[in-house]
mmCIF file of the N, C-alpha and C atoms, coordinates in Angstrom:
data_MODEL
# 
_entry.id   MODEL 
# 
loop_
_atom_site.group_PDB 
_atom_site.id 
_atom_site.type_symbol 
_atom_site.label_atom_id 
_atom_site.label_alt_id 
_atom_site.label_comp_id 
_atom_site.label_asym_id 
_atom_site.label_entity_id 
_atom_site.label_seq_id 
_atom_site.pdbx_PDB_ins_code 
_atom_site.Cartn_x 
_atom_site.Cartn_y 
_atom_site.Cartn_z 
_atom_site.occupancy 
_atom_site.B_iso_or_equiv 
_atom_site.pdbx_formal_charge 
_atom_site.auth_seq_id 
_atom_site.auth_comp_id 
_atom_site.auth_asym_id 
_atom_site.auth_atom_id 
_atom_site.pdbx_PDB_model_num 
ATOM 1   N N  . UNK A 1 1  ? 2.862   -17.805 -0.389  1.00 0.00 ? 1  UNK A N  1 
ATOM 2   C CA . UNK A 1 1  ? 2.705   -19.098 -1.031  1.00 0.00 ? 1  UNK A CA 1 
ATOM 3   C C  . UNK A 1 1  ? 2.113   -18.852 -2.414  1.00 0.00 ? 1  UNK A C  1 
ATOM 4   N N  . UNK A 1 2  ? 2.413   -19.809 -3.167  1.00 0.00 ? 2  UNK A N  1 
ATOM 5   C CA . UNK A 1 2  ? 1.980   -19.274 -4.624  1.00 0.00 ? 2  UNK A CA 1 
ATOM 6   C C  . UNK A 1 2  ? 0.079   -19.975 -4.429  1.00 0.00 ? 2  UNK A C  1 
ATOM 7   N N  . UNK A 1 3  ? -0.228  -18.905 -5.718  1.00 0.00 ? 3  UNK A N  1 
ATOM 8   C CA . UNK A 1 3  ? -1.578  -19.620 -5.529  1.00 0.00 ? 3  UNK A CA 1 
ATOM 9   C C  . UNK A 1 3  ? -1.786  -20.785 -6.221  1.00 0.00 ? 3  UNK A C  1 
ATOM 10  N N  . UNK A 1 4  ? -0.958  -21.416 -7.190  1.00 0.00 ? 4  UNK A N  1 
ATOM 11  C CA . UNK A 1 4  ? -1.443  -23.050 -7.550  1.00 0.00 ? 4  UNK A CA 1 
ATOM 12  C C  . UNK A 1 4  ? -1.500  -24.195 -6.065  1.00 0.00 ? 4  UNK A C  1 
ATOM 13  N N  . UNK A 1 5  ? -1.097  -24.033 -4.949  1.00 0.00 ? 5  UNK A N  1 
ATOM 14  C CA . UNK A 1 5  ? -1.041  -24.705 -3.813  1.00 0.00 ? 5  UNK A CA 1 
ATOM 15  C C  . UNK A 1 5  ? -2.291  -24.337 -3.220  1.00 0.00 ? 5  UNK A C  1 
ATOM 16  N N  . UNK A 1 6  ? -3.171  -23.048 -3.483  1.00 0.00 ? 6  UNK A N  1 
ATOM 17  C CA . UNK A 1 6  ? -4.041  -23.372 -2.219  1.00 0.00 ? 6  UNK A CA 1 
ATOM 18  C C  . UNK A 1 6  ? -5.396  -23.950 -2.982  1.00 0.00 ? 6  UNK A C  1 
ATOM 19  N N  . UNK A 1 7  ? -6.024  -24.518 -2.431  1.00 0.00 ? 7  UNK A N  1 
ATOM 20  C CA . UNK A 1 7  ? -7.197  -25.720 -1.987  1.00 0.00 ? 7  UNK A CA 1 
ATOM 21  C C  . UNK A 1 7  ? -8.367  -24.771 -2.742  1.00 0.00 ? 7  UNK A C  1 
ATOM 22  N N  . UNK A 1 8  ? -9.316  -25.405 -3.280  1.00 0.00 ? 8  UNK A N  1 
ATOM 23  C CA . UNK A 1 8  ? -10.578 -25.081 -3.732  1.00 0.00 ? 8  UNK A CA 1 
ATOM 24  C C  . UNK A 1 8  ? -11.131 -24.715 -2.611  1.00 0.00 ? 8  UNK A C  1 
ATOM 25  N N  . UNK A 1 9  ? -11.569 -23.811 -2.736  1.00 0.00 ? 9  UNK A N  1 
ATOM 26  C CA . UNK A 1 9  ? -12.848 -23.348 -1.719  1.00 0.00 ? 9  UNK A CA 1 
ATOM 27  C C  . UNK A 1 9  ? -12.199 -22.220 -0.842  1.00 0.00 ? 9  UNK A C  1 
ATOM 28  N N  . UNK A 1 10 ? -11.312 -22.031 -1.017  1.00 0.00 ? 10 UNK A N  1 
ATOM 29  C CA . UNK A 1 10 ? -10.557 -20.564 -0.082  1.00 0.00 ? 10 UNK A CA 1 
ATOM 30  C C  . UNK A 1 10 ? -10.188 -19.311 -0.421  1.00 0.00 ? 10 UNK A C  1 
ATOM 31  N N  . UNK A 1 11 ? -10.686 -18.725 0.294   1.00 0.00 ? 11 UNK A N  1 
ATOM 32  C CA . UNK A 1 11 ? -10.436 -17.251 -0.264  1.00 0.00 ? 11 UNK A CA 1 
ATOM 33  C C  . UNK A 1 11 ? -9.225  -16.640 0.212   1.00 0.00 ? 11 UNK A C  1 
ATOM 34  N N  . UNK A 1 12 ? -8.107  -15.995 -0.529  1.00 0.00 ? 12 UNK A N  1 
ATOM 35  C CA . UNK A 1 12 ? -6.829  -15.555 -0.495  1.00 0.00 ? 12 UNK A CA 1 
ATOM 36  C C  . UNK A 1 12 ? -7.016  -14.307 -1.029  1.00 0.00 ? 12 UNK A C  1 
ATOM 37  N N  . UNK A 1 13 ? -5.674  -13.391 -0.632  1.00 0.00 ? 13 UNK A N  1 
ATOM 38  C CA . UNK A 1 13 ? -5.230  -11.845 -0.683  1.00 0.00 ? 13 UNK A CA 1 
ATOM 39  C C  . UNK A 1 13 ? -4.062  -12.540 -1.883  1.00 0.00 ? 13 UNK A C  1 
ATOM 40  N N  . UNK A 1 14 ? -4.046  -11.392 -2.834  1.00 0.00 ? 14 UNK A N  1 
ATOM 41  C CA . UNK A 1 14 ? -2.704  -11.927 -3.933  1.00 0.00 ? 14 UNK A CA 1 
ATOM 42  C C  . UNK A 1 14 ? -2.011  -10.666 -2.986  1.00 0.00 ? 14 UNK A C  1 
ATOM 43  N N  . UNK A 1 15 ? -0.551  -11.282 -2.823  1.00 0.00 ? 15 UNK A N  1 
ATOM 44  C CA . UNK A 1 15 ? 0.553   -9.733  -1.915  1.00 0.00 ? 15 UNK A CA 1 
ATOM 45  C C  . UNK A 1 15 ? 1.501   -9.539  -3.215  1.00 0.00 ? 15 UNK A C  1 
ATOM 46  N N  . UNK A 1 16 ? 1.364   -10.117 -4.306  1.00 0.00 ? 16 UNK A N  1 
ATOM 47  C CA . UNK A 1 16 ? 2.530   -10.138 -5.493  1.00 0.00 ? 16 UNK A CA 1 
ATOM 48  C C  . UNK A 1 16 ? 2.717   -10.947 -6.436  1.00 0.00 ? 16 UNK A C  1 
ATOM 49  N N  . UNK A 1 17 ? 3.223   -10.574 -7.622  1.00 0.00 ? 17 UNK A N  1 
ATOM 50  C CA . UNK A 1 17 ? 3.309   -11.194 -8.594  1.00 0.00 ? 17 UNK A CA 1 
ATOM 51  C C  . UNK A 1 17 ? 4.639   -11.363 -9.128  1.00 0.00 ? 17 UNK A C  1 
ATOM 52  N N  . UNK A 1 18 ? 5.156   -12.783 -9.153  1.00 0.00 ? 18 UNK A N  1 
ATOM 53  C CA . UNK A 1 18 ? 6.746   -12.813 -10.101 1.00 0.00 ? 18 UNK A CA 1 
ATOM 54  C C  . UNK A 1 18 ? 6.588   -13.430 -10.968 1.00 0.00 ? 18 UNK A C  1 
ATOM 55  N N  . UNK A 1 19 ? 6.568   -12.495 -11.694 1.00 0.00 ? 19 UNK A N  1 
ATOM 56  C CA . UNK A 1 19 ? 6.855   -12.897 -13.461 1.00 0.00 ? 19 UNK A CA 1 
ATOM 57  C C  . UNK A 1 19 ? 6.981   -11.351 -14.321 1.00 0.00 ? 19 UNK A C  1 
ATOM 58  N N  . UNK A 1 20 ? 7.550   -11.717 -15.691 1.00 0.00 ? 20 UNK A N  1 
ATOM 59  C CA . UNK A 1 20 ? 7.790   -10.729 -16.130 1.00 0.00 ? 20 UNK A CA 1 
ATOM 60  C C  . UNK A 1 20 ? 6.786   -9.496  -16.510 1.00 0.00 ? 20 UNK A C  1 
ATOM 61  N N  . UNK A 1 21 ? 7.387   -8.550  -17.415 1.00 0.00 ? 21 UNK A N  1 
ATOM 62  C CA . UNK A 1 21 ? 6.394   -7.600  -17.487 1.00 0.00 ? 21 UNK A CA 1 
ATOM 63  C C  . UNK A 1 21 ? 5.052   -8.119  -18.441 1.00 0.00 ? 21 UNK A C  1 
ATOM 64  N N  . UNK A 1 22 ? 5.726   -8.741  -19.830 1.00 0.00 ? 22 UNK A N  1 
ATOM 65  C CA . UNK A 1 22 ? 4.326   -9.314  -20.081 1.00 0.00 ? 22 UNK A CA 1 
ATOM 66  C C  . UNK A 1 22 ? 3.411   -10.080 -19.358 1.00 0.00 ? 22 UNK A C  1 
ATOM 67  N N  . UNK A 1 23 ? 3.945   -10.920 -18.490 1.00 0.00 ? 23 UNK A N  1 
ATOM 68  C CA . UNK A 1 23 ? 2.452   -11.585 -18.038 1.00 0.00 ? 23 UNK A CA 1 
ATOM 69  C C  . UNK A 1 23 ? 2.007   -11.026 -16.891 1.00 0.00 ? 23 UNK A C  1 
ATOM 70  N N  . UNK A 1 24 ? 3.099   -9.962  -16.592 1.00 0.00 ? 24 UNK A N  1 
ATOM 71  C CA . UNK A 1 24 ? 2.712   -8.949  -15.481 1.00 0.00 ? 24 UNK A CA 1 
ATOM 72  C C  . UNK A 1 24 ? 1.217   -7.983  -15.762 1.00 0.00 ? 24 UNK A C  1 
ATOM 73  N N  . UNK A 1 25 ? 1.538   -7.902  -17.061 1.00 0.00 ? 25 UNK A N  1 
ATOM 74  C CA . UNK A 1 25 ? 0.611   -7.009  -17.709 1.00 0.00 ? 25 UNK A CA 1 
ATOM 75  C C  . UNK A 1 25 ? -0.956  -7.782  -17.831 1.00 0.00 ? 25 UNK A C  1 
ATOM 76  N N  . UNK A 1 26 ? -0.749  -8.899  -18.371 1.00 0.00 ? 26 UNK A N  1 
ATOM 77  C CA . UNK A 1 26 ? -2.383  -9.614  -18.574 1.00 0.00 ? 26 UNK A CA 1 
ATOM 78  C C  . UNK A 1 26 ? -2.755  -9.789  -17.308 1.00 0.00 ? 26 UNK A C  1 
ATOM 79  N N  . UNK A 1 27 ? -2.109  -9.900  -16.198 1.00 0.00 ? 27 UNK A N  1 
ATOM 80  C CA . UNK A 1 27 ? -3.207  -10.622 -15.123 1.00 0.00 ? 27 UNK A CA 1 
ATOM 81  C C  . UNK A 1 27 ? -3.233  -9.234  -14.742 1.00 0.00 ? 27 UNK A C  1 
ATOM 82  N N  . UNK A 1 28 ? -2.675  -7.814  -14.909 1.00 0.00 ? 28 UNK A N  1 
ATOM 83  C CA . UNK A 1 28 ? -2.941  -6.471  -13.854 1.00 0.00 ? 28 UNK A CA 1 
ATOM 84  C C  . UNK A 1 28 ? -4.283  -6.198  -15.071 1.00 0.00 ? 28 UNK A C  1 
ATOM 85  N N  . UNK A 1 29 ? -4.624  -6.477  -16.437 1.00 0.00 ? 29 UNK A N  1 
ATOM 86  C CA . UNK A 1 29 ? -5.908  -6.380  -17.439 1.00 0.00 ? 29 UNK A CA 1 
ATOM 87  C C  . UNK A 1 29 ? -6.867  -7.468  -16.688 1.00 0.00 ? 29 UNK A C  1 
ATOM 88  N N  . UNK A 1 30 ? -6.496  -8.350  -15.798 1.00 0.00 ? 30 UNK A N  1 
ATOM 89  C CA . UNK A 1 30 ? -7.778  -9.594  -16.042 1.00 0.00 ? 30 UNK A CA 1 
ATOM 90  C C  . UNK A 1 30 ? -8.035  -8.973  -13.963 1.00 0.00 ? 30 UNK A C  1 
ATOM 91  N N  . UNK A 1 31 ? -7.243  -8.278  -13.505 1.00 0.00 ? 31 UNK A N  1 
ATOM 92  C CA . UNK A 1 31 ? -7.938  -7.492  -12.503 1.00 0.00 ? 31 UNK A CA 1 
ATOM 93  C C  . UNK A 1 31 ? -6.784  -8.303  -11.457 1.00 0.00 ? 31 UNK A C  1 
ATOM 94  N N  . UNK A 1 32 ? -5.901  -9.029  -11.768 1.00 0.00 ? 32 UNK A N  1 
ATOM 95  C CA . UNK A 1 32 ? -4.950  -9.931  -10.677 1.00 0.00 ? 32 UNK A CA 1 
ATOM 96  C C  . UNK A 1 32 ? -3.896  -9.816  -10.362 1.00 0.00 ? 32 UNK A C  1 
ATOM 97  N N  . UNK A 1 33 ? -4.595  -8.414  -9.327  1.00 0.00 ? 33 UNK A N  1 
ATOM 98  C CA . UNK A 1 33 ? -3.519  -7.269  -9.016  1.00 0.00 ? 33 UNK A CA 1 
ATOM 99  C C  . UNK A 1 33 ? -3.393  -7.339  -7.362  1.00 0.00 ? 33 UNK A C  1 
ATOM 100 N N  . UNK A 1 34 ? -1.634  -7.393  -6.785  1.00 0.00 ? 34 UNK A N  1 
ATOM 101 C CA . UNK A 1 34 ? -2.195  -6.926  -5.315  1.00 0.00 ? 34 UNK A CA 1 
ATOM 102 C C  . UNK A 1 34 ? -3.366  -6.473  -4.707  1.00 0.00 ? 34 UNK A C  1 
ATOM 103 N N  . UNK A 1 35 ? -3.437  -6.931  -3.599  1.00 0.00 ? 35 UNK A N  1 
ATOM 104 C CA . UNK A 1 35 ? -4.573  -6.255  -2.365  1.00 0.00 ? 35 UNK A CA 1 
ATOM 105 C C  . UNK A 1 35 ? -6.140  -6.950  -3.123  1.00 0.00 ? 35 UNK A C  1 
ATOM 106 N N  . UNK A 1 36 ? -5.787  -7.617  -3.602  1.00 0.00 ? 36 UNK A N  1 
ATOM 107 C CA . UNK A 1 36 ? -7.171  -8.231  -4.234  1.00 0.00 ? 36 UNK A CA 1 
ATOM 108 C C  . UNK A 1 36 ? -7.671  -9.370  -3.942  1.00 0.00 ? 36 UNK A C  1 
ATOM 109 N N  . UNK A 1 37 ? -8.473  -9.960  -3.588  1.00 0.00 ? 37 UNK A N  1 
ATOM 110 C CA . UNK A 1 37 ? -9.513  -10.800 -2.978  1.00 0.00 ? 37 UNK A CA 1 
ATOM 111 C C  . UNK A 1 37 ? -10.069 -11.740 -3.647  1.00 0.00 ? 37 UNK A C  1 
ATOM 112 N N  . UNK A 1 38 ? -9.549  -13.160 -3.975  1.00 0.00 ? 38 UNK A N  1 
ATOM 113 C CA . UNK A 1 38 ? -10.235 -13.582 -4.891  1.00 0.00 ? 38 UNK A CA 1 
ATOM 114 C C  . UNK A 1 38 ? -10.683 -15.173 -3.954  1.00 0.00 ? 38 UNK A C  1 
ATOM 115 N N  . UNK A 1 39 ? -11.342 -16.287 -4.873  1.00 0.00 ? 39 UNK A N  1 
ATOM 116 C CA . UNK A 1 39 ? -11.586 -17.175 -4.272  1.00 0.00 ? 39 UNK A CA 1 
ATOM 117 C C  . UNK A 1 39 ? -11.538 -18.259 -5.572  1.00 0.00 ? 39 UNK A C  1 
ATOM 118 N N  . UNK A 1 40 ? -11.024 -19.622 -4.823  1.00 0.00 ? 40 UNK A N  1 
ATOM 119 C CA . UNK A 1 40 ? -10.174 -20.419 -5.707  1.00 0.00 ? 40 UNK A CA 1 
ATOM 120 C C  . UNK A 1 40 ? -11.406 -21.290 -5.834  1.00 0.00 ? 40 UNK A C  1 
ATOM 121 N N  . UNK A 1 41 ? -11.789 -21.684 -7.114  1.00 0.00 ? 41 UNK A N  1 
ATOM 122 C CA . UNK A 1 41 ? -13.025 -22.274 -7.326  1.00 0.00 ? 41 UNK A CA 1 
ATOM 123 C C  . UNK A 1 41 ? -12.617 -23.879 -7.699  1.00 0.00 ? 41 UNK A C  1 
ATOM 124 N N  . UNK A 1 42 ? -11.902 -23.840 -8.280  1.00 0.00 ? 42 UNK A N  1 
ATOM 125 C CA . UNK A 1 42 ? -10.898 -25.464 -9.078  1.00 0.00 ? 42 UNK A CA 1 
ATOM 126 C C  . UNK A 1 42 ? -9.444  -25.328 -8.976  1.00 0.00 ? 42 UNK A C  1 
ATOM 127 N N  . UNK A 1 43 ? -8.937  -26.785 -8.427  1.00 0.00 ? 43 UNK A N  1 
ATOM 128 C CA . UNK A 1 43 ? -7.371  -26.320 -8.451  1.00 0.00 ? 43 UNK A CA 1 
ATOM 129 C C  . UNK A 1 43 ? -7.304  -27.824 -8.456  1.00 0.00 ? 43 UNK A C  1 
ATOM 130 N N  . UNK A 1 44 ? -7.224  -28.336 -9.318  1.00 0.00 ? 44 UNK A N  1 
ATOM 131 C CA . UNK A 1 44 ? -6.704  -30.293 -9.743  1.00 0.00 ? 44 UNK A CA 1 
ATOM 132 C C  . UNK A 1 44 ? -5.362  -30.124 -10.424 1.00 0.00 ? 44 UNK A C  1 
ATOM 133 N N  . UNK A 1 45 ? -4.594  -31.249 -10.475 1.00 0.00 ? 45 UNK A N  1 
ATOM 134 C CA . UNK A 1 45 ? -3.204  -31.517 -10.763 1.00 0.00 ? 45 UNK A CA 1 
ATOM 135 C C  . UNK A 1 45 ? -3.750  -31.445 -12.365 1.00 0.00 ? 45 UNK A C  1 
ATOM 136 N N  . UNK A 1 46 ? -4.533  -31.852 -12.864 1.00 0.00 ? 46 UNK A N  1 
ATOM 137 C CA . UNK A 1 46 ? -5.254  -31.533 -14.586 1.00 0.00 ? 46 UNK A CA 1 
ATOM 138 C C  . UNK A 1 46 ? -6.199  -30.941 -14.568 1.00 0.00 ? 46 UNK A C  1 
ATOM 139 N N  . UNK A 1 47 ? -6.402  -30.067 -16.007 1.00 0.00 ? 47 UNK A N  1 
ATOM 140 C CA . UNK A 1 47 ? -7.208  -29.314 -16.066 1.00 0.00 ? 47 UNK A CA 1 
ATOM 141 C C  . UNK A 1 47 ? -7.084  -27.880 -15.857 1.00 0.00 ? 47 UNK A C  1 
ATOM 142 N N  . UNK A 1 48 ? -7.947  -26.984 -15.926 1.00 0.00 ? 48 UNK A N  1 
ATOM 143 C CA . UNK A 1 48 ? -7.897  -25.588 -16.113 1.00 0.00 ? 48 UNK A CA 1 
ATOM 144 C C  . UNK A 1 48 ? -7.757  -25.328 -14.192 1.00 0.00 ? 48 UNK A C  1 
ATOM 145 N N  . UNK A 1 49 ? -7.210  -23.897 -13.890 1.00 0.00 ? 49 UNK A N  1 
ATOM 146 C CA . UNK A 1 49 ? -6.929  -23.550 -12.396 1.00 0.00 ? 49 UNK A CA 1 
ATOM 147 C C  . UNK A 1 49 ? -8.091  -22.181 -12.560 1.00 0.00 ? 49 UNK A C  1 
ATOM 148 N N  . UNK A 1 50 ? -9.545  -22.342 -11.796 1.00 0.00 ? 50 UNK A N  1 
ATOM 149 C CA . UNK A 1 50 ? -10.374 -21.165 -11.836 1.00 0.00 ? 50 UNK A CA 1 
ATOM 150 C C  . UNK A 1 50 ? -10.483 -20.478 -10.737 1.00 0.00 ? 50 UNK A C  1 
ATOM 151 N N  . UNK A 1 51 ? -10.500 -19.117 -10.674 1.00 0.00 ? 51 UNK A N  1 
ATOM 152 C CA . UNK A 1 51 ? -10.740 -18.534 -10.071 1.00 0.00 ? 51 UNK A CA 1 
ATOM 153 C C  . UNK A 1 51 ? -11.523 -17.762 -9.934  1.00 0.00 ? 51 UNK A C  1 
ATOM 154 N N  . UNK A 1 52 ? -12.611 -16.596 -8.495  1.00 0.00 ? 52 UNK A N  1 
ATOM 155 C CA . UNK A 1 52 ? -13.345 -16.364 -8.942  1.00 0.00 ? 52 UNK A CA 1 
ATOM 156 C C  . UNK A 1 52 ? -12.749 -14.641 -8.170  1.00 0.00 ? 52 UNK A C  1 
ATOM 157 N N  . UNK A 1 53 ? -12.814 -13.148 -9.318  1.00 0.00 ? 53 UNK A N  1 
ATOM 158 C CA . UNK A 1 53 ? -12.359 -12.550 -8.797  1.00 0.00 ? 53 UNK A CA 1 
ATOM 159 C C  . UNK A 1 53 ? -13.668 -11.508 -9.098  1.00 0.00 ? 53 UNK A C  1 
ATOM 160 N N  . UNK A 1 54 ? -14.014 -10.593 -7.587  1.00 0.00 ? 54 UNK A N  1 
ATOM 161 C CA . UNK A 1 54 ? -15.258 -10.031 -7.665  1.00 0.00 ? 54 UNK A CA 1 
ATOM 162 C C  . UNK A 1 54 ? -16.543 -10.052 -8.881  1.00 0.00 ? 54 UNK A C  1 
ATOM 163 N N  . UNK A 1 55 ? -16.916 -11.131 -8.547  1.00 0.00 ? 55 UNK A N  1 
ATOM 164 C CA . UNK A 1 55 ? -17.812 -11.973 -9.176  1.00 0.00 ? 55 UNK A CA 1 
ATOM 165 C C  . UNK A 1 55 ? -17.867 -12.764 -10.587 1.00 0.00 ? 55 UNK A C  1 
ATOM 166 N N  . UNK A 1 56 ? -16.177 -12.538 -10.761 1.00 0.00 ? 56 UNK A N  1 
ATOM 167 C CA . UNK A 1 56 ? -16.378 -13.164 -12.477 1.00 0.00 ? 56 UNK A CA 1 
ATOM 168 C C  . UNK A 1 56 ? -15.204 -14.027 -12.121 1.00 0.00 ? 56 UNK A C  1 
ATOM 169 N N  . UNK A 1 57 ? -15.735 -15.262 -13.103 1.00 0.00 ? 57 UNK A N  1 
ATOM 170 C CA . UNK A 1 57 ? -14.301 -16.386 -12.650 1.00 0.00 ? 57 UNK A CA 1 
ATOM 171 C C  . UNK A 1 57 ? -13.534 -16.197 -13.888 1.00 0.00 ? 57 UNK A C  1 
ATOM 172 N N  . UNK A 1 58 ? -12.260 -16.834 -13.712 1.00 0.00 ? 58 UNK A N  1 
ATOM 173 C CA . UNK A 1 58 ? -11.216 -16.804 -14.107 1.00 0.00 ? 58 UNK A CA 1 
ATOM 174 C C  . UNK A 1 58 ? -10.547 -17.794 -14.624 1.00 0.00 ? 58 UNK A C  1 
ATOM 175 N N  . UNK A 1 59 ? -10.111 -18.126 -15.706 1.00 0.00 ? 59 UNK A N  1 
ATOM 176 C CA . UNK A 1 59 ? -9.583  -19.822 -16.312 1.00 0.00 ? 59 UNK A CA 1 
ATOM 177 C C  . UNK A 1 59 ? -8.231  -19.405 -16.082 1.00 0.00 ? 59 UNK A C  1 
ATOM 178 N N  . UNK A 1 60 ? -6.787  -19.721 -15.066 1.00 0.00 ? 60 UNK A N  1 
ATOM 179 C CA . UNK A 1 60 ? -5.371  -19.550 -15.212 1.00 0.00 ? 60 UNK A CA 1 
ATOM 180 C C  . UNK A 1 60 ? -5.217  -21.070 -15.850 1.00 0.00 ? 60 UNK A C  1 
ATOM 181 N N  . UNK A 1 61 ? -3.793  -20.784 -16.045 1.00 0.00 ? 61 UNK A N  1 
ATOM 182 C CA . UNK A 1 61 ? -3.069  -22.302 -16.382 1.00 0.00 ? 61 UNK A CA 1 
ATOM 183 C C  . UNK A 1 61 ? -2.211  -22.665 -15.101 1.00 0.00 ? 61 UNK A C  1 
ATOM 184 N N  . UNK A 1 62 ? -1.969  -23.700 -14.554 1.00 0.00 ? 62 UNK A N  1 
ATOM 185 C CA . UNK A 1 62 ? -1.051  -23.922 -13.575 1.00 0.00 ? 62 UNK A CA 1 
ATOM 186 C C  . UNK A 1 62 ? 0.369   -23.009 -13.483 1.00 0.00 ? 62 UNK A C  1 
ATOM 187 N N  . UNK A 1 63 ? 0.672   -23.114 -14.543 1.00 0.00 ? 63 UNK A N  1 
ATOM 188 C CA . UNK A 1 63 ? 2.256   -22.106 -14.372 1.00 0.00 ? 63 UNK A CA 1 
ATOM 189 C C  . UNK A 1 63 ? 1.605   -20.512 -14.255 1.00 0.00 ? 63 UNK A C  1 
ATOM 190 N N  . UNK A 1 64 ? 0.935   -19.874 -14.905 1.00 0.00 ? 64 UNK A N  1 
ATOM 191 C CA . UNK A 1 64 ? 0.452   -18.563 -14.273 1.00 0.00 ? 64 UNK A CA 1 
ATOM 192 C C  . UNK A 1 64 ? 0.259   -19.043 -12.555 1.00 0.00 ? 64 UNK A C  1 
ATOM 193 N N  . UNK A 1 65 ? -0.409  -19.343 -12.662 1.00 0.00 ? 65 UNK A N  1 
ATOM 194 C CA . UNK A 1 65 ? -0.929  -20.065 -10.987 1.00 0.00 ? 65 UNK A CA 1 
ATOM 195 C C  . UNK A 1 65 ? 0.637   -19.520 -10.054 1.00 0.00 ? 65 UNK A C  1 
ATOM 196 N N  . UNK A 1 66 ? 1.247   -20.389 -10.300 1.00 0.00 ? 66 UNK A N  1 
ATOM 197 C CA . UNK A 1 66 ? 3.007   -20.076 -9.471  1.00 0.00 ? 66 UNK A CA 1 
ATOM 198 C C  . UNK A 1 66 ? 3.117   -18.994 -9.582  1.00 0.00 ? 66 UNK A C  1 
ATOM 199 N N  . UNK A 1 67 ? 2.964   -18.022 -10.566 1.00 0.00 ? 67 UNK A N  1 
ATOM 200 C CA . UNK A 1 67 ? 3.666   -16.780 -10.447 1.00 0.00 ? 67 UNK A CA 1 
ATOM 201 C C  . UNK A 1 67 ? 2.858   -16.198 -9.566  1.00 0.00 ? 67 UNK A C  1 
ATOM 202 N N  . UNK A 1 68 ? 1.494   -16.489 -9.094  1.00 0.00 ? 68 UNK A N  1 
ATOM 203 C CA . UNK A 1 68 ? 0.822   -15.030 -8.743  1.00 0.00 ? 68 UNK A CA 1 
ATOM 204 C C  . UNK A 1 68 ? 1.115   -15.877 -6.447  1.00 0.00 ? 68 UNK A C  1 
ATOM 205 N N  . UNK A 1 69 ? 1.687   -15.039 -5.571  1.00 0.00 ? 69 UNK A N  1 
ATOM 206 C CA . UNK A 1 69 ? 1.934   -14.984 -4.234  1.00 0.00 ? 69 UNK A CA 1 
ATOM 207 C C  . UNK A 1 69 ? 0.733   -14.374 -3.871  1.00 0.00 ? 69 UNK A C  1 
ATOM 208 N N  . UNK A 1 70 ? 0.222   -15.111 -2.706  1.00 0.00 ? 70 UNK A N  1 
ATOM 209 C CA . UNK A 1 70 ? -0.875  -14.930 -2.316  1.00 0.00 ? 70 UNK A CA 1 
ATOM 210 C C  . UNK A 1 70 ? -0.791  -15.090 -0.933  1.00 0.00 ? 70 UNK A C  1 
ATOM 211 N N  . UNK A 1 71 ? -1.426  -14.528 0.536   1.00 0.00 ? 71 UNK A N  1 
ATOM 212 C CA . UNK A 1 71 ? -1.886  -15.110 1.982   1.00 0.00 ? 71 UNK A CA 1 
ATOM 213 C C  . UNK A 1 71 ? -3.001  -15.286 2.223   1.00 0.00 ? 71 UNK A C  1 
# 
C-alpha cells in the first residue's frame, strides 16, 4: 500500500519505491530506503505528509507519499 493512505500514528516497513531514478535518489539521501522503519506523524488531505524516520522527522509532499510502498 502506498504510504500517503496510512493513518497518523502507525508505524510501517517501506518494501519499495516507484518512481524514477531522480526521486529515487533523494528519498535513498533522506534515509527512505527499503527495510526501514518509520512512523507516520501527519497525514491530512492538506498540508505537509511528516514522517518520523529513526528519530528525525520528515516533511514529504503527498505525491512523493504514493511513490514510496510500504506494510
Amino acid at each position: 500500500m502506498p504510504l500517503a493512505f496510512v493513518e497518523a500514528g502507525r508505524r510501517v516497513h517501506i518494501v519499495g519505491v516507484s518512481a524514477g531514478q531522480g526521486l529515487q535518489g533523494r528519498l535513498e539521501a533522506m534515509g527512505l530506503v527499503p527495510g526501514t522503519e518509520i512512523d507516520v506523524i501527519m497525514n491530512t488531505s492538506r498540508g505537509p505528509f511528516i514522517v518520523s524516520i529513526k528519530g528525525c522527522r520528515i516533511i514529504l509532499g503527498h505525491g512523493m507519499a504514493h511513490k514510496i510502498i510500504v506494510a
